[in-house]
C-alpha positions in Angstrom: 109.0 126.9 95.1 106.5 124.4 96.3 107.8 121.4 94.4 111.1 122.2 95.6 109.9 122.2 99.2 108.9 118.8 98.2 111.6 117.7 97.0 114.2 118.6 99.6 112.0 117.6 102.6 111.7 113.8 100.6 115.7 114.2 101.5 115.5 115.5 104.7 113.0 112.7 105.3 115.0 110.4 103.7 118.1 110.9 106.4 115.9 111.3 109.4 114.5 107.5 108.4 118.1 106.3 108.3 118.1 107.4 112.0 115.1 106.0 113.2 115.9 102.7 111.3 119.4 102.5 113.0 121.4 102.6 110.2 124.0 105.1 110.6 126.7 103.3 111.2 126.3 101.1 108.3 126.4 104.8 105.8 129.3 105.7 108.1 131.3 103.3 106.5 129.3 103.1 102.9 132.1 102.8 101.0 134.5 102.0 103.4 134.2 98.3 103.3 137.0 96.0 101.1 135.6 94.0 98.8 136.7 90.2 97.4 137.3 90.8 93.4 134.1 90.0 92.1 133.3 90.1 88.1 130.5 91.6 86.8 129.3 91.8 83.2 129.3 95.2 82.6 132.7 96.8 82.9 133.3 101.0 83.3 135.8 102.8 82.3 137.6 104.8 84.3 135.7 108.4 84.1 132.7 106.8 82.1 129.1 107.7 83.0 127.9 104.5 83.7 124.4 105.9 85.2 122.2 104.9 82.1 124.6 101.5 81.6 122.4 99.3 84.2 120.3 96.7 83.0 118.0 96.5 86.1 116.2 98.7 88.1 117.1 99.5 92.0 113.8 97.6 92.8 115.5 94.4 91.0 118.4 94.9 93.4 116.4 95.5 96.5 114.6 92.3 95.4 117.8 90.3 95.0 119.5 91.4 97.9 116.4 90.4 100.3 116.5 86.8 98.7 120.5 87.0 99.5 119.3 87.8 103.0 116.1 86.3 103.7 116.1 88.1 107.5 117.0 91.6 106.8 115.1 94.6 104.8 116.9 96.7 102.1 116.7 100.0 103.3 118.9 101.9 100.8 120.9 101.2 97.4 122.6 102.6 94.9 124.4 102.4 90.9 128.1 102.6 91.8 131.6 100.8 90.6 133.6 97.9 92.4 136.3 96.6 90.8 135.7 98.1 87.6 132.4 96.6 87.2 128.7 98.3 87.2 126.9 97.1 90.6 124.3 97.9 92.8 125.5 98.0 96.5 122.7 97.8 98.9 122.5 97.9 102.8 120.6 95.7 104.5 119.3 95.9 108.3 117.8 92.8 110.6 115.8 93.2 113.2 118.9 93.8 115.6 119.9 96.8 113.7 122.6 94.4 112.7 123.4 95.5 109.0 125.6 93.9 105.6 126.1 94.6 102.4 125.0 92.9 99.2 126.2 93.6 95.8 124.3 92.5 92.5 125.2 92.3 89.4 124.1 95.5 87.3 123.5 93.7 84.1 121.8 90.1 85.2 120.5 91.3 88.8 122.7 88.4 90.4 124.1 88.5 93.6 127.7 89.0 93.2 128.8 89.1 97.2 127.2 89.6 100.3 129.3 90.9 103.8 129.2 89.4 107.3 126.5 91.2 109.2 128.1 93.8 111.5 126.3 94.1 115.2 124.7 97.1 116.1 127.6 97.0 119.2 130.5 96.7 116.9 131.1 100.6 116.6 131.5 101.2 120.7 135.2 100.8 119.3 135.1 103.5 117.3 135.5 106.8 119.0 135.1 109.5 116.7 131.6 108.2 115.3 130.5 107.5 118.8 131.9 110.7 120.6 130.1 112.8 117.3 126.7 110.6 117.4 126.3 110.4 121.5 127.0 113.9 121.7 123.7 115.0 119.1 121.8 112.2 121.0 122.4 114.0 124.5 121.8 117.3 122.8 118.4 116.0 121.5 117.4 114.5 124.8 118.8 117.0 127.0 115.3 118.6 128.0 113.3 115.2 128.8 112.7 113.1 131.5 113.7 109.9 131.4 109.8 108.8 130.4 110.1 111.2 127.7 113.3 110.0 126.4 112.0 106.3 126.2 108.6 107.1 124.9 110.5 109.4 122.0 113.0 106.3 121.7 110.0 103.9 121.6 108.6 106.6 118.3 111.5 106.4 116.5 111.6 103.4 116.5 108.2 102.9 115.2 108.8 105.3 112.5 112.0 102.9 111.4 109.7 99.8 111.6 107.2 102.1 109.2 109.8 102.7 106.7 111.0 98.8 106.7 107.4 98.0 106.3 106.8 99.5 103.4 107.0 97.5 99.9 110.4 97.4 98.0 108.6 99.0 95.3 107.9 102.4 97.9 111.4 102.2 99.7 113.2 102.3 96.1 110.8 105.2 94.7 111.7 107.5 98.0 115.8 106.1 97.7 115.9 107.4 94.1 114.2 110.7 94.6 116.7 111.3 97.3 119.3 110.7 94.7 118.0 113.0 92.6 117.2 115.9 94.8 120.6 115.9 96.3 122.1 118.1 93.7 119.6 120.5 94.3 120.1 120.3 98.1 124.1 121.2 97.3 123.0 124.2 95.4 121.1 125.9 98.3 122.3 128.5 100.4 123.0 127.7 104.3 119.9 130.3 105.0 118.1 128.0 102.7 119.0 124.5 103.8 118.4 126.0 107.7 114.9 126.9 106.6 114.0 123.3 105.0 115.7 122.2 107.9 113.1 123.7 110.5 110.4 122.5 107.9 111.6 119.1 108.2 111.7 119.0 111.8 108.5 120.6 112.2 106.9 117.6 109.9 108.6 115.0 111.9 107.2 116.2 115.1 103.7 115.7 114.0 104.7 112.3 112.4 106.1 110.8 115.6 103.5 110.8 118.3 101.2 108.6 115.6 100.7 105.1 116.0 102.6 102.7 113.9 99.6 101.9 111.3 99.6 105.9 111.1 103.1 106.4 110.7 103.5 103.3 107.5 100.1 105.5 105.9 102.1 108.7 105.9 104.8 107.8 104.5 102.6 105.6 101.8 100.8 108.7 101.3 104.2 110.7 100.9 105.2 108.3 98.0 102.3 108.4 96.4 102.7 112.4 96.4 106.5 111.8 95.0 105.3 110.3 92.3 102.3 112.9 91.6 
């Protein structure tokens, strides 16, 4: 029972990170964006398995993506299909919270396109992700004072600068185990998923108030117990 604690709160931490990093809106629209037809070299079937068809690793991709786009951070990827052909699509994120995608080649690690960055602003437009988002924002802020509200603003954002911070090597070992531990979040109950739920939040609350060298050594430390 303990390693599955582990394993779903590595998921839960996983998605409260995308928060803090300010990358919603770019897995609001993962796969969502229209790609140019780009070739590959290794081609999937339709219905094939294609998960132990890549010749590199997510770290590879991670790598070849943040030489595609020498200002941003890869702050997730994954092994999926465009066109027909094995890829690795990974979101990036500047400083801005302005985000693109880059997709590399599954079987040489090249980069095969890379997106336009998309502005942190260009999803006031788009009401149903905005009414849904400010709406859990409000709800979350609700009970502070506006000093609170900024100084638990000014933590999350720390804890997104932590995650960014950490090597490609760390940011791909946490990505993957989310990967893998999402099947075994499906299977739980609601009773169950409520109760890692509270865990979660109950973790995060004594991660926040840390300072930012505190915050990037806990979630070093976290990896390093992932991979125990």
């Amino acid at each position: 029972m303990k390693q599955i604690v582990c394993k779903i709160t590595a998921l839960m931490l996983i998605a409260v990170l995308v928060t803090s990093v300010g990358a919603t809106p770019a897995f609001a629209e993962w796969d969502k964006t229209k790609y140019p037809a780009i070739q590959g070299t290794i081609f999937v079937e339709n219905g094939q398995n294609f998960r132990e068809l890549s010749k590199i690793s997510l770290v590879d991709a991670m790598s070849t993506a943040e030489e595609a786009v020498s200002d941003s951070k890869a702050i997730y990827g994954k092994l999926t299909v465009i066109n027909g052909y094995l890829v690795y699509k990974v979101v990036m994120m500047d400083d801005d919270r302005g985000h693109n995608k880059v997709l590399v080649d599954a079987g040489t690690g090249e980069q095969l396109y890379v997106s336009d960055v998309i502005s942190k602003d260009s999803y006031k437009n788009k009401r149903g992700y905005d009414k849904k988002y400010n709406k859990k924002m409000k709800d979350y802020f609700k009970d502070m004072t506006p000093e609170q509200v900024a100084e638990k603003k000014k933590q999350f954002k720390e804890m997104g600068d932590a995650w960014k911070s950490l090597s490609i090597q760390d940011r791909a070992a946490m990505i993957i185990h989310f990967m893998q531990m999402k099947m075994q979040w499906d299977t739980m109950s609601d009773e169950q998923k409520d109760l890692k739920k509270q865990e979660m939040k109950d973790q995060w609350k004594q991660f926040l108030p840390l300072s930012p060298e505190e915050k990037k050594q806990k979630l070093e430390d976290y990896v390093k117990s992932l991979k125990n």
